[in-house]
C-alpha positions as CSV (number, residue, x, y, z in Angstrom):
1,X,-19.3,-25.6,92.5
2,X,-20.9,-26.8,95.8
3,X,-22.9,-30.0,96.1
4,X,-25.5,-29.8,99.3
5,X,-27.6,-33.0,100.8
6,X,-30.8,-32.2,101.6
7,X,-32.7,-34.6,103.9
8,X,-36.5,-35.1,104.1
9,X,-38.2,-35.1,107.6
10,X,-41.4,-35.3,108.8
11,X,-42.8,-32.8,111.4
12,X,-41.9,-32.7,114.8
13,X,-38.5,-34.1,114.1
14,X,-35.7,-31.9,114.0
15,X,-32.3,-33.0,112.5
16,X,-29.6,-30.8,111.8
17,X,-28.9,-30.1,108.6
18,X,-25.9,-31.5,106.7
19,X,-22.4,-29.9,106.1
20,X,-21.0,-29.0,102.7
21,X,-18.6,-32.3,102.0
22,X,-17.0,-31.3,98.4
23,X,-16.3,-27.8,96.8
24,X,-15.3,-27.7,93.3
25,X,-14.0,-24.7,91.3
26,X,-14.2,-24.5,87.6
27,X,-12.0,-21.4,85.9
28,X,-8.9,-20.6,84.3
29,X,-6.8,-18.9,86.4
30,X,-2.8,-18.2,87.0
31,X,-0.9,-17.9,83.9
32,X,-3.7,-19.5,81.5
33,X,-5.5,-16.5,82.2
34,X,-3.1,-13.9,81.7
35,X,-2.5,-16.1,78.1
36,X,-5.6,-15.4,77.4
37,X,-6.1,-12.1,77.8
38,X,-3.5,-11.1,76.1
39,X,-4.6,-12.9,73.1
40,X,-7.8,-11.4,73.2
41,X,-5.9,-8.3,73.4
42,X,-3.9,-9.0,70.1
43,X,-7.0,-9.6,68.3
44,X,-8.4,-6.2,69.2
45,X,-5.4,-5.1,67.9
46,X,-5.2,-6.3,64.9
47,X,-8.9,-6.0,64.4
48,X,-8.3,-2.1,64.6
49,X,-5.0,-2.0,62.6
50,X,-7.3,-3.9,59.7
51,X,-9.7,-1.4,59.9
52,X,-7.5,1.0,60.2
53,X,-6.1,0.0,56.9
54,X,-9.1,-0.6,55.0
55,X,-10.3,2.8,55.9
56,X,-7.0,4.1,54.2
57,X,-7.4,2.7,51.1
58,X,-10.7,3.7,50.5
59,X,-9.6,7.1,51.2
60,X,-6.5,6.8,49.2
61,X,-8.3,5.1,46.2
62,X,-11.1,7.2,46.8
63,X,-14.1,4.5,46.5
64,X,-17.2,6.1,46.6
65,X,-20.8,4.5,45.6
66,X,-20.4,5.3,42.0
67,X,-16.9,4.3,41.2
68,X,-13.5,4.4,42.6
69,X,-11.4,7.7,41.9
70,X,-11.6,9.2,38.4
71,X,-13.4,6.3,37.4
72,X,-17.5,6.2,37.7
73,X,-19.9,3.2,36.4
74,X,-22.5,4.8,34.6
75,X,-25.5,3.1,32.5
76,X,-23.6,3.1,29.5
77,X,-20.2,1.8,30.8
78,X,-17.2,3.4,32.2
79,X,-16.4,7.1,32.6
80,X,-12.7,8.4,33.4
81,X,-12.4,12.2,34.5
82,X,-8.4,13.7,33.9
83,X,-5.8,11.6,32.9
84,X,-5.3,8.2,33.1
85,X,-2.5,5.5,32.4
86,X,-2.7,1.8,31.2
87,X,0.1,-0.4,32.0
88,X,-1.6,-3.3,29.9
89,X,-4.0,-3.7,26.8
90,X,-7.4,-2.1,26.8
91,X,-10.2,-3.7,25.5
92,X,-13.1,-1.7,24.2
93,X,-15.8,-1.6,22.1
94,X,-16.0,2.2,22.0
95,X,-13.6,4.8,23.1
96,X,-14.6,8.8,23.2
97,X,-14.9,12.0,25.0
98,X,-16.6,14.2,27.0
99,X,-18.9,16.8,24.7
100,X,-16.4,19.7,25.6
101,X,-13.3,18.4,25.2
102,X,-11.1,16.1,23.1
103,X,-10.0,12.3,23.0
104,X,-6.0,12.3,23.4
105,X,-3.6,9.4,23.4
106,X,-0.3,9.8,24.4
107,X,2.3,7.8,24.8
108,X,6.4,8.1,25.2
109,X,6.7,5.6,22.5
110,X,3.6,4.9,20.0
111,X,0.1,4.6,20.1
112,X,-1.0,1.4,18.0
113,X,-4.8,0.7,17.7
114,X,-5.2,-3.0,16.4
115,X,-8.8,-4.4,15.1
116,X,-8.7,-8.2,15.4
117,X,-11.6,-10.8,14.1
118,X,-13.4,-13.8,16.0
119,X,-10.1,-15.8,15.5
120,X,-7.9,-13.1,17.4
121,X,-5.8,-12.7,14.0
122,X,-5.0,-8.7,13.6
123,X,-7.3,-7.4,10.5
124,X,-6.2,-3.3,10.7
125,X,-3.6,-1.8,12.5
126,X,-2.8,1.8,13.1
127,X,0.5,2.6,14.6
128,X,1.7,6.8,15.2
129,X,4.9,6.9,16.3
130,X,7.3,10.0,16.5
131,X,8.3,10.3,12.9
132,X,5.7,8.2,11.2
133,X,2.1,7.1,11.1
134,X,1.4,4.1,9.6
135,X,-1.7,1.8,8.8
136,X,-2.0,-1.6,7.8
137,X,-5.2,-2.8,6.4
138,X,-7.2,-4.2,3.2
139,X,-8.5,-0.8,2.7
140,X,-7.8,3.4,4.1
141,X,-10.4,5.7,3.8
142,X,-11.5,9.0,5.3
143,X,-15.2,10.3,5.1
144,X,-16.5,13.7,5.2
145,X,-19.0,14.7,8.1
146,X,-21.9,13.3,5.8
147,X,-20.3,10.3,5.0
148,X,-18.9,10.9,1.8
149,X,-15.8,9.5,1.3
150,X,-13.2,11.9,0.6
151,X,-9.8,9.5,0.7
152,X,-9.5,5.7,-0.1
153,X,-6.2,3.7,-0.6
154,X,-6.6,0.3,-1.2
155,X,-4.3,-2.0,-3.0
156,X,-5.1,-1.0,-6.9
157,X,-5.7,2.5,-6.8
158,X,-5.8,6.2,-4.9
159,X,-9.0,7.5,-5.2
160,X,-9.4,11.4,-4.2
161,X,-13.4,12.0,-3.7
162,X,-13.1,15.5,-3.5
163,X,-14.7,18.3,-5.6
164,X,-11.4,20.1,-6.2
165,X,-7.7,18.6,-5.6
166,X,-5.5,21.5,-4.5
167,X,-1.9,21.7,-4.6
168,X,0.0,24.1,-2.5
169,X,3.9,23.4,-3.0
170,X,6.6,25.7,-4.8
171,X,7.4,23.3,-7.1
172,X,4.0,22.0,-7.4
173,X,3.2,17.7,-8.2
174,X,5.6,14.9,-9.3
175,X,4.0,12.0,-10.8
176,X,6.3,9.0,-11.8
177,X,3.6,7.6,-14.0
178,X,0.4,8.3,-15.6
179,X,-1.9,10.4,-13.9
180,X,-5.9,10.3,-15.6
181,X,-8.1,13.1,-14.9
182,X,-10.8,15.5,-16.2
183,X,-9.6,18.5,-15.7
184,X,-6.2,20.5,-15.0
185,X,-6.4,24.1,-14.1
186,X,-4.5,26.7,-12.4
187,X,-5.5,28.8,-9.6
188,X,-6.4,32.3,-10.5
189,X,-4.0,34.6,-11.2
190,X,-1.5,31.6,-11.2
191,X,0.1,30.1,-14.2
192,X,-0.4,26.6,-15.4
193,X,2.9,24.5,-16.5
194,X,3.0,21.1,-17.4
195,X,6.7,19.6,-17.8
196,X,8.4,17.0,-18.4
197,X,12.4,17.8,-18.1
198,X,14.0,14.3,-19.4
199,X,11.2,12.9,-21.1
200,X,8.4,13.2,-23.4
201,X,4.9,15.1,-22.1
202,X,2.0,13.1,-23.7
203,X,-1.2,13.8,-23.2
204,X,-3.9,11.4,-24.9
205,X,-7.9,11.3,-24.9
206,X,-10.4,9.5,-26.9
207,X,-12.8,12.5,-27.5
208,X,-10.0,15.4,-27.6
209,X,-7.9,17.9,-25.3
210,X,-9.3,21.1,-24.7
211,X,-6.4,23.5,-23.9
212,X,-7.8,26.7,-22.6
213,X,-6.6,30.2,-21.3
214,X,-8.9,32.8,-21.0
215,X,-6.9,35.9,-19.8
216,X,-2.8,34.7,-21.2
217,X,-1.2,33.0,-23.4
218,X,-0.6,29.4,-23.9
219,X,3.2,28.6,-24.6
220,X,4.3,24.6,-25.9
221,X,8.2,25.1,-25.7
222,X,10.6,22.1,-26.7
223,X,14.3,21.8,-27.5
224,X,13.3,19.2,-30.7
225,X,10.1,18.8,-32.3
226,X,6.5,19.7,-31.7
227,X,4.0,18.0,-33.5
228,X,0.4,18.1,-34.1
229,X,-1.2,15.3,-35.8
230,X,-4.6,14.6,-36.0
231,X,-4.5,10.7,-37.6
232,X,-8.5,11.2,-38.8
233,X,-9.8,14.4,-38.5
234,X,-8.5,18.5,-39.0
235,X,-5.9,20.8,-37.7
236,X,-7.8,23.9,-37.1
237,X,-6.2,27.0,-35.9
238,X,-8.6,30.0,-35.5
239,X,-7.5,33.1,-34.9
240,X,-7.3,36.5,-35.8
241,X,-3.6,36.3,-37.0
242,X,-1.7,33.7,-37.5
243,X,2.1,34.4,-37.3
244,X,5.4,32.5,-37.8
245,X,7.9,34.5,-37.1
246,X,10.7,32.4,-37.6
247,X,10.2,30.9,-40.8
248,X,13.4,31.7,-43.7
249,X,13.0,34.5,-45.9
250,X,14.2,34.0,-49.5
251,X,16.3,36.7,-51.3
252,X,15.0,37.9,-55.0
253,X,17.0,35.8,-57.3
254,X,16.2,34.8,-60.9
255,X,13.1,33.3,-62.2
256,X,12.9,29.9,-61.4
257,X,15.4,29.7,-58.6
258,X,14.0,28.5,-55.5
259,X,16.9,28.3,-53.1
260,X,15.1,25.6,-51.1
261,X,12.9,27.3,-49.8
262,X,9.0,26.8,-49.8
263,X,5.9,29.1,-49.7
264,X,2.9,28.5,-47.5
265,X,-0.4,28.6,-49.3
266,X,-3.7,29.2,-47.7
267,X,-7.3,27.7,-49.8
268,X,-10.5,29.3,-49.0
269,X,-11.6,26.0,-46.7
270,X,-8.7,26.9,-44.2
271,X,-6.1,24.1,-45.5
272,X,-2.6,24.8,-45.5
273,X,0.0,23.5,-48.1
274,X,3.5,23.8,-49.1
275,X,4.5,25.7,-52.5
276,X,7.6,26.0,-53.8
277,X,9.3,29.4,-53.2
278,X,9.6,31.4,-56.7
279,X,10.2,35.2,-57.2
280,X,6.5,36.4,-57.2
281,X,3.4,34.3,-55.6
282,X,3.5,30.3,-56.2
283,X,0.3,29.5,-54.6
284,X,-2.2,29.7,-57.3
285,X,-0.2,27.1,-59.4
286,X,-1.0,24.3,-57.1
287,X,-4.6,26.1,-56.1
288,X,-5.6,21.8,-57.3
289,X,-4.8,21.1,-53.8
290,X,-7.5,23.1,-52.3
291,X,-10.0,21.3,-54.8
């Protein structure tokens, strides 16, 4: 910087005018400069490697307006297109898929769903692994499409809402205990078998048992006794013939001489007792019985 002297004269004077007495200079120069310049120089660098890099990763992770790769933000939530993997828990309040295609979970492990309350405490949990599927809850059920529910486990009872329980196997159902239902019938075509192999077969109702078989035969085979007993009421067997086969034959012997054996007598009403065997006919000596 140069600093001048001026001097002020009045006309008709002449004066010469003043030499420069003092020059300043104000720069950076030498090797400040040089530093300088190459820092600005590293900064434009690393300006355009940042850049550089931020580019990439958009490109890479393919951010777009809408969302970042297979992942848009729509107005109601979050959309994922392909396949997708979560390295930690998810947290949703509804999961589903497109209209066209289905919802799959896979995993090399398990899949396990859990439903927790306010207090964070696990209330249902659903767990498919590679051998078996099991749920913990209160209560299991499945629906129908119109809400009907069609399946409920709880901890009291199995309850089967369906119209018609079938049973497909070869060797067709085991129960261990009881089993109480209205009605058990055989597919068409299909015989009906009810057996117990080690045990007694009961079969008990307050208003009766209905045993029916409209195009066969129904068969009650047991290695010891069959009985029917009716504690208050009749033993009524209508049919067009009724046959026991089976039943001893006495020789003809001498008057009197019964051989143990017993005749079975029939009265008009339908009721059946036991008459001592004889040569001819017994029945009509104890024809009392029928009164």
């Amino acid at each position: 910087m140069v600093r001048e002297q001026y001097t002020t004269t009045t006309p008709g004077t002449s004066l010469e005018r003043p030499k420069n007495e003092y020059v300043y200079k104000i720069g950076i120069y030498g090797w400040r400069k040089r530093c300088l310049y190459l820092f600005v120089l590293l900064l434009l660098i690393i300006l355009v490697v940042n850049f550089s890099l931020t580019i990439w990763i958009l490109k890479v992770m393919w951010f777009s307006p809408t969302g970042m790769g297979h992942l848009r933000v729509t107005k109601e939530g979050l959309r994922l297109e392909g396949e997708s993997e979560f390295l930690f828990p998810l947290y949703a309040k509804e999961i589903h898929s497109r209209v066209d295609s289905s919802l799959l979970l896979q995993s090399t492990h398990n899949v396990t769903v859990n439903a927790r309350n306010s207090n964070g405490e696990v209330t249902g949990r659903l767990n498919v692994g590679p051998k078996m599927v099991e749920f913990h809850g209160q209560q299991f059920q499945i629906n129908s499409k119109d809400g009907k529910p069609l399946f409920t486990v709880d901890e009291n009872e199995v309850v089967i809402g369906t119209d018609k329980l079938r049973v497909t196997g070869p060797e067709g159902a085991l129960f261990e205990h009881s089993v109480e239902t209205p009605l058990v019938k055989a597919e068409a075509f299909k015989q009906l078998r009810l057996e117990s192999p080690t045990r007694s077969l009961s079969m008990d109702a307050p208003r009766g048992i209905n045993m029916k078989a409209q195009a066969g035969n129904i068969e009650a085979l047991s290695q010891m006794d069959i009985k029917l007993q009716s504690s208050d009421g009749v033993l009524l067997l209508d049919a067009e013939t009724v046959r026991l086969p089976r039943l001893p034959e006495g020789a003809r012997g001498g008057s009197g001489i019964s051989q143990g054996l017993y005749e079975i007598c029939v009265c008009p009403d339908g009721k059946l007792y036991l008459s001592v065997a004889g040569v001819g006919s017994t029945c009509q000596e104890y024809s009392r019985v029928c009164q």
